[in-house]
Backbone bond lengths (Angstrom), bond angles and torsions (degrees), N, CA, C in turn:
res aa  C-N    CA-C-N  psi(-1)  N-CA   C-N-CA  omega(-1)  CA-C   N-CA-C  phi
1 X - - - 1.454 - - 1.520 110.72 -
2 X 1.804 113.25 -47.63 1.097 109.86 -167.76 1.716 116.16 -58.86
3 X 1.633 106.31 -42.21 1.515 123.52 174.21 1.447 113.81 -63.38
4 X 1.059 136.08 -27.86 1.348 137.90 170.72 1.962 104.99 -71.85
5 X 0.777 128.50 -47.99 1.475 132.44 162.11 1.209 101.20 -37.27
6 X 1.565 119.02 -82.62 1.605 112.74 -164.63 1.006 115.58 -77.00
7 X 1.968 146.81 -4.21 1.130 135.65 123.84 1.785 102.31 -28.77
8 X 0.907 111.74 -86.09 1.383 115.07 -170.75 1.687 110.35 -27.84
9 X 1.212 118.31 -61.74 1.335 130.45 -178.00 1.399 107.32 -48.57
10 X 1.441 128.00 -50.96 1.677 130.20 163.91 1.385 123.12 -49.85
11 X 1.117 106.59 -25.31 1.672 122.35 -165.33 2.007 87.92 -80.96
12 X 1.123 90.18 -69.15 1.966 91.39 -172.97 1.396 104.13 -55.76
13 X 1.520 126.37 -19.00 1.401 113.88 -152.82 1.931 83.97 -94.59
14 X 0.678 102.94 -24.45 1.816 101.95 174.69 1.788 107.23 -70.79
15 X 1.422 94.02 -44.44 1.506 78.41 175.57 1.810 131.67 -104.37
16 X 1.789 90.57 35.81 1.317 94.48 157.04 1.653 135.51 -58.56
17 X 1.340 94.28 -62.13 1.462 129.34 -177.62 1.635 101.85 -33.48
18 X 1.343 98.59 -60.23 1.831 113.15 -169.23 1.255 104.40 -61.99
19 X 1.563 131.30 -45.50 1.415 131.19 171.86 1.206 118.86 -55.36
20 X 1.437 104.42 -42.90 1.842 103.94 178.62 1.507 110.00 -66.82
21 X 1.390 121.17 -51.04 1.781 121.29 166.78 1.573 92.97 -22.55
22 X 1.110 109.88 -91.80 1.585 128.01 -147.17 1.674 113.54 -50.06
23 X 1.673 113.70 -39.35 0.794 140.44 154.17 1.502 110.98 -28.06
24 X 1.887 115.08 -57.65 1.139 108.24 -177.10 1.424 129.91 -89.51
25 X 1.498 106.28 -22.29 1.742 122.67 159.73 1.013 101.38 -60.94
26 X 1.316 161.98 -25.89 1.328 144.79 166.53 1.556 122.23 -75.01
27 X 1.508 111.23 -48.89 1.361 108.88 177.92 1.980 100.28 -83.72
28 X 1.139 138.42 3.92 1.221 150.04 151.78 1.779 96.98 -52.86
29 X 1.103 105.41 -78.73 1.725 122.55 178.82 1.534 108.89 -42.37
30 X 1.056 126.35 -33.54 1.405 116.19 -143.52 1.448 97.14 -110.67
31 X 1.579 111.72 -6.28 1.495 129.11 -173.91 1.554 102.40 -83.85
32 X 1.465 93.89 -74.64 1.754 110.91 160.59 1.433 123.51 -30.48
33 X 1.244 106.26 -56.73 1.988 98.57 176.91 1.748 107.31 -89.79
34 X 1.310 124.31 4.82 1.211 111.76 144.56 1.589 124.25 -83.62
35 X 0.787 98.49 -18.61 1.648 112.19 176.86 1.499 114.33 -65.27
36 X 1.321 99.33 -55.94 1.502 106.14 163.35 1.394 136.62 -43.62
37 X 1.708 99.74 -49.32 1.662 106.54 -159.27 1.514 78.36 -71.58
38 X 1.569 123.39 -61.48 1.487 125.23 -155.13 1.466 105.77 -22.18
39 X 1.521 112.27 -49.48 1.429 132.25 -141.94 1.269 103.14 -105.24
40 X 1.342 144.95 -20.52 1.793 140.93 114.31 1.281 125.09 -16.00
41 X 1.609 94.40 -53.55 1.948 105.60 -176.62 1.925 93.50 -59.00
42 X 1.404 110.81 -72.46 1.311 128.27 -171.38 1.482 97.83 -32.61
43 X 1.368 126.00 -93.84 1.702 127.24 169.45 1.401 96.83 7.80
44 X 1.690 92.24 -96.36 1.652 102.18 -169.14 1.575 124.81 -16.11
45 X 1.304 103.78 -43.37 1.835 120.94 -160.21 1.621 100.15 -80.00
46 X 1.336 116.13 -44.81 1.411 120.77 -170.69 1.450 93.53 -139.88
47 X 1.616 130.38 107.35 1.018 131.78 155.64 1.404 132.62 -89.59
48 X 1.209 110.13 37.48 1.606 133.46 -174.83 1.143 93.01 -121.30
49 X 0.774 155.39 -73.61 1.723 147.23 159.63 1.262 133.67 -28.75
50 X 1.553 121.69 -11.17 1.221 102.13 -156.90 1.728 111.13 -75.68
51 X 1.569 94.41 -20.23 1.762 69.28 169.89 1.668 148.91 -78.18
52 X 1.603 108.01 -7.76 1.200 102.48 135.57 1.066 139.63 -78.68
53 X 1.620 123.20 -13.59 1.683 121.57 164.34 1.596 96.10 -65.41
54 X 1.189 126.14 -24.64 1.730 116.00 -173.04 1.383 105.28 -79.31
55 X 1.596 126.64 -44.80 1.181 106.35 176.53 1.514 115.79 -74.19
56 X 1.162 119.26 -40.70 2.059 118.13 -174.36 1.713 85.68 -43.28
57 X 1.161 130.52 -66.00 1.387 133.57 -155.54 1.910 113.01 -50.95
58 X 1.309 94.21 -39.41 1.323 102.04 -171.71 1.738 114.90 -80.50
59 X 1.403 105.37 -33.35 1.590 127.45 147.58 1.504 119.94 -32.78
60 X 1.012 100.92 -60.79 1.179 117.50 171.16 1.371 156.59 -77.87
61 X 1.211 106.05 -1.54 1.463 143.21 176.98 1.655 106.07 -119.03
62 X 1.407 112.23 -22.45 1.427 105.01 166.10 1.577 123.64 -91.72
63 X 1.625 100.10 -11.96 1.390 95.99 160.19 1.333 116.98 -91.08
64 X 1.264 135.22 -24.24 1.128 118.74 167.29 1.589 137.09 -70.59
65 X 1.982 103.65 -11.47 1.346 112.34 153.20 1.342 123.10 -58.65
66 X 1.271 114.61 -42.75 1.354 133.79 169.60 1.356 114.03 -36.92
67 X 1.169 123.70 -60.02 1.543 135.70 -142.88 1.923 90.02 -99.08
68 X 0.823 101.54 -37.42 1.945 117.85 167.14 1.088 108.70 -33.82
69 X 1.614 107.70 -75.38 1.031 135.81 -157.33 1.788 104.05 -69.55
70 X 0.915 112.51 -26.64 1.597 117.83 -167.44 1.739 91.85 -87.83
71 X 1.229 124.03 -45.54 1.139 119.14 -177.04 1.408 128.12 -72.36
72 X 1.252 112.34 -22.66 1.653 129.20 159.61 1.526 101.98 -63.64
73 X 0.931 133.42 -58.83 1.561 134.63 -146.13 1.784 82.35 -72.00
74 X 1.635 128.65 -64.97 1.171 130.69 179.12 1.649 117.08 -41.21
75 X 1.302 108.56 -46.44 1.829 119.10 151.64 1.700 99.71 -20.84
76 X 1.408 106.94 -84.92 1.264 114.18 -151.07 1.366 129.65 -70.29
77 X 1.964 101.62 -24.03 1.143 122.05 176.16 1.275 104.67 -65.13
78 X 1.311 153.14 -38.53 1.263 165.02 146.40 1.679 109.34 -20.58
79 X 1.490 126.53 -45.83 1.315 150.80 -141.73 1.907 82.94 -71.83
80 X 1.497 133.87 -52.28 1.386 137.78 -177.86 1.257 104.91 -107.06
């Protein structure tokens, strides 16, 4: 019983890593196309602005690639 557990326990602990990736491409995504619509809505409302709503937006979606991206790689580094 006890060895079947920590088989078990190795088995999930491998598929931490992959959950956390995916985990973060999604809330990565979901950051980004909120970012967007916000900043569509904004445009729309005041179209005299949009080019600083275009750059804050674009700012801002590149840091959150950023921060993505760092957290995937830490995902994987974990993986060995």
């Amino acid at each position: 019983m006890l060895t079947q557990f920590i088989l078990l326990a190795e088995g999930l602990g491998a598929l931490a890593p992959a959950f956390g990736a995916a985990l973060t491409a999604l809330a990565a995504a979901f950051g980004i196309g909120r970012i967007g619509s916000t900043a569509v809505e904004a445009i729309a409302r005041q179209p005299e602005a949009a080019g600083d709503i275009r750059t804050n937006m674009i700012i801002s979606a590149a840091l959150i690639e950023g921060v993505s991206l760092f957290a995937v790689v830490v995902c994987l580094m974990t993986i060995g």
